[in-house]
N, C-alpha and C positions, 0 to 999 in steps of 0.2 A: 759321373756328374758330381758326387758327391767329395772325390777326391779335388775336383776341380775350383767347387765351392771352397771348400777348407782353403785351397791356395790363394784363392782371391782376396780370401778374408784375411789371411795372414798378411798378406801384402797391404793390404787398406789397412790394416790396424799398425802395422810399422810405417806406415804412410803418419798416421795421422799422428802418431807418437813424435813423431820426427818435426812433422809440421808445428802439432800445438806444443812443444817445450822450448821451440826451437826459432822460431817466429816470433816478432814481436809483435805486439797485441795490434798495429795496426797492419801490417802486413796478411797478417793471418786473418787477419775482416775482410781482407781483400779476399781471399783467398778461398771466404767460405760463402763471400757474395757469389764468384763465379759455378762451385760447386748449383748453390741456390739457383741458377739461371740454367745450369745443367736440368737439374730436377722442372724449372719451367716450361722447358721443350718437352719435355715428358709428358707433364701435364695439361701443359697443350694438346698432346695425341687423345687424352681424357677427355677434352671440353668436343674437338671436333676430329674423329679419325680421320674420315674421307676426305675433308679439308685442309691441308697442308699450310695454305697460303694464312691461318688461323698462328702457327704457330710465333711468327717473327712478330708481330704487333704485340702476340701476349709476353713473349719474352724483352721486347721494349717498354714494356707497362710494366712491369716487374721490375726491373731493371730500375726504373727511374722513380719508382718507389725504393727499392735498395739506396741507390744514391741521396735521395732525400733523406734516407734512415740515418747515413754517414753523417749528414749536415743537422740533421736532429738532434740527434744523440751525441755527437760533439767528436766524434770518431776520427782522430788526425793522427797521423805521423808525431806530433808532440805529445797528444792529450794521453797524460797519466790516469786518467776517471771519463768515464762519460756522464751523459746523464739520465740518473735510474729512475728519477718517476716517469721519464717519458716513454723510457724503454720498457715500466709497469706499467701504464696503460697499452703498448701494444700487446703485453703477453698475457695481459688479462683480457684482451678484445680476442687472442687464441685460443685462452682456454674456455670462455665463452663457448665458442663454437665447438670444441672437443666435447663439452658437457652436451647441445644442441642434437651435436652429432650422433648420442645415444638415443635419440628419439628416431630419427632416421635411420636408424639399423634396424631399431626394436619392431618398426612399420615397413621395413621393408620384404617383398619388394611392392606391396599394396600403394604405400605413401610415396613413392618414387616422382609421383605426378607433381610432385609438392619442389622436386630439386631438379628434375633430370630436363634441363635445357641449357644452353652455351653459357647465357652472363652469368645464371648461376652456379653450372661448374666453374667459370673462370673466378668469381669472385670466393670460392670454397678455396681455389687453388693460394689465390691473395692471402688468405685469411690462415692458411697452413704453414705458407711457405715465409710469410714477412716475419711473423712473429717467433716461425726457428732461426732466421738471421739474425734475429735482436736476442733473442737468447742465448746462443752461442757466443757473438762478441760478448755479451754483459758479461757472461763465466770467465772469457778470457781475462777479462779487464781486472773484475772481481779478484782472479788471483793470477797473476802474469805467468805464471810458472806453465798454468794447462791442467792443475790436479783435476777442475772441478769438472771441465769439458772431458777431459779423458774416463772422469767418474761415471758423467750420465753415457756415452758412447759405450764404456763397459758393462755398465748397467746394464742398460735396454739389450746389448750383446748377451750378456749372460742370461737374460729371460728369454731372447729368442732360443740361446742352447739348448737351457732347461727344455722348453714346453715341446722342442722338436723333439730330443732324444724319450723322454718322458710319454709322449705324444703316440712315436712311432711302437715303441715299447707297447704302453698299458693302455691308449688310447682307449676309449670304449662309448662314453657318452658325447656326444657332438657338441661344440658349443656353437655353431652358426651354420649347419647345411647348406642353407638357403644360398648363404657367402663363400665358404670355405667348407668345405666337405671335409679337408684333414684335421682340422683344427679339433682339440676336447675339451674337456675341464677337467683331465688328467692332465693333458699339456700347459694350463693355465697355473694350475699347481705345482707340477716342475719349475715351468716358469717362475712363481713365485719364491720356491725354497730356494732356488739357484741363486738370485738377483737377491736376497737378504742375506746370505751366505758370502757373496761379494762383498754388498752394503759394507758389512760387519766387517772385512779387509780393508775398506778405503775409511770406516770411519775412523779403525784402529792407527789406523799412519796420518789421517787429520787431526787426530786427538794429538798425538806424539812428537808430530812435525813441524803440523802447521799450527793451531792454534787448539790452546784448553777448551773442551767441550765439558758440559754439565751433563749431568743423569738425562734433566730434560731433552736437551738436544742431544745426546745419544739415540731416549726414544725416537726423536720424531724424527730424525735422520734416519732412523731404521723404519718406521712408518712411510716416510717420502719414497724409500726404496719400491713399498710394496704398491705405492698409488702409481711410480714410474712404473712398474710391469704391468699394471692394470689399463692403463692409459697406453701404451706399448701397445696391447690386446686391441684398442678399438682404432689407432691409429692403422692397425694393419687390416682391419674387420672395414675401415673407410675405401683404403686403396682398394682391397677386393670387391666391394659392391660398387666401385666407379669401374673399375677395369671388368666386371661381369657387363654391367650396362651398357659396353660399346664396344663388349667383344673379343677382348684382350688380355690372352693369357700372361703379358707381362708388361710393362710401363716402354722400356728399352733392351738394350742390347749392347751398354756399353763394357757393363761386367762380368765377365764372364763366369757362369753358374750362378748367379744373381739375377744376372737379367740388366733393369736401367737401376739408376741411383733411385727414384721412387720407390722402386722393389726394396732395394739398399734401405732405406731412413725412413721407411711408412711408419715405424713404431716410434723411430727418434723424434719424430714432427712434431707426433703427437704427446710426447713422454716431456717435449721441451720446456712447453710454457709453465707445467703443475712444477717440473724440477727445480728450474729457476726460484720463480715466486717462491717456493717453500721456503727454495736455500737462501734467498736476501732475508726472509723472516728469519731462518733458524740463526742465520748469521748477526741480524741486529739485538737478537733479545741477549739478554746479560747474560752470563755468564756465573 
């Protein structure tokens, strides 16, 4: 299994390399809308298992929210920029709910009575999935080349590393039984030293490549790393207490030793909208 995983992961990560350097920024929107509607069938299986005929309505609801996003946000074939308050208000309505969402861990599964019915998983599912769309285009846009989307994608990759190998090793204290039985706060801490240890590689070739960074945004470019793994931690703490709730030891079955793409991006979903927001701040303050 675990050999299996490794190879998947290899392949998706030369996938994506390929894609986001390679693609041009409206193409590659296209590209990560469909991913997006992948992950809404999934989520779908979340809102209603038993019910199937649940799934196509939600993935055209989704769908025509994406598309709306394209016409929003100014997303064409021509367009060198989009536009970024509109695209800060969606991923400030994300992180919202990422913050929300630590209330409903923290109570669960007591407070479960509070989420656990169809509009309100579908509308969790909205509120996760719109706001990684608009986040991932702004990165691209942000800088056409792909540094900044390959940045968070290795981020949140090196924290999951960390906290497994970490995890599997010295694990001892649990950090969410309830949710995750394998999970620790050995593994969170892997997690953490790995994903700053990267950080510190990408801010090193941002500094050198792309543009002068200050002391300041050094720090908080290395601080953003440690809130991306933090946020990583309850993005994936979310997907397990939806998939405990209805049954489901995994979202899909499209990757194999992964499982579905939800399995794939639980962390990135939730890593996206803190990532973004920080980098348009870290980006506009002076230099």
């Amino acid at each position: 299994m675990l050999k299996q995983r490794i190879i998947t992961a290899v392949l998706l990560l030369l996938a994506l390399i390929a894609a986001t350097t390679q693609l041009p920024s409206f193409y590659f929107s296209v590209l990560i809308a469909l991913i997006i509607l992948i992950a809404a069938y999934e989520w779908a299986g979340l809102i209603s298992p038993q019910h199937k005929t649940t799934k196509l309505p939600y993935i055209l609801s989704v769908g025509s929210m994406l598309l709306g996003g394209f016409f929003l946000l100014g997303v064409s074939p021509d367009a060198q920029s989009i536009d970024i308050f509109r695209a800060s208000l969606v991923l400030i309505l994300g992180l919202l709910f990422w913050l929300i969402s630590l209330f409903l861990l923290a109570g669960y599964p007591d407070n479960s009575r509070l989420w656990n019915d169809e509009s309100k998983i579908a509308l969790m599912g909205v509120l996760v999935l719109v706001p990684t769309f608009v986040g991932v285009v702004v990165l691209k846009y942000l800088l056409p080349s792909g540094f900044l989307v390959l940045a968070l994608v290795i981020l949140v990759a090196a924290a999951d590393v960390g906290a497994y190998f970490v995890g599997v090793n010295f694990g001892s204290r649990k950090l969410a039984a309830s949710l995750s039985p394998k999970k620790s706060w050995e593994g969170v801490w892997g997690g953490l030293t790995l994903s700053l240890i990267v950080a510190a590689g990408f801010i090193w070739a941002m500094h050198n490549y792309l543009i002068a960074l200050s002391a300041i945004q050094v720090l908080s470019l290395l601080a953003l790393s440690m809130g991306v793994t933090l946020f990583s931690v309850v993005g994936d703490l979310v997907e397990s207490m939806l998939k405990r709730n209805c049954g489901l030891k995994e979202s899909g079955a499209i990757l194999p030793g992964h499982g579905g793409v939800l399995d794939r991006v639980d962390g990135l979903v939730a890593a996206t909208p803190v990532f973004v927001l920080a980098m348009m701040l870290v980006l506009s303050s002076e230099t």
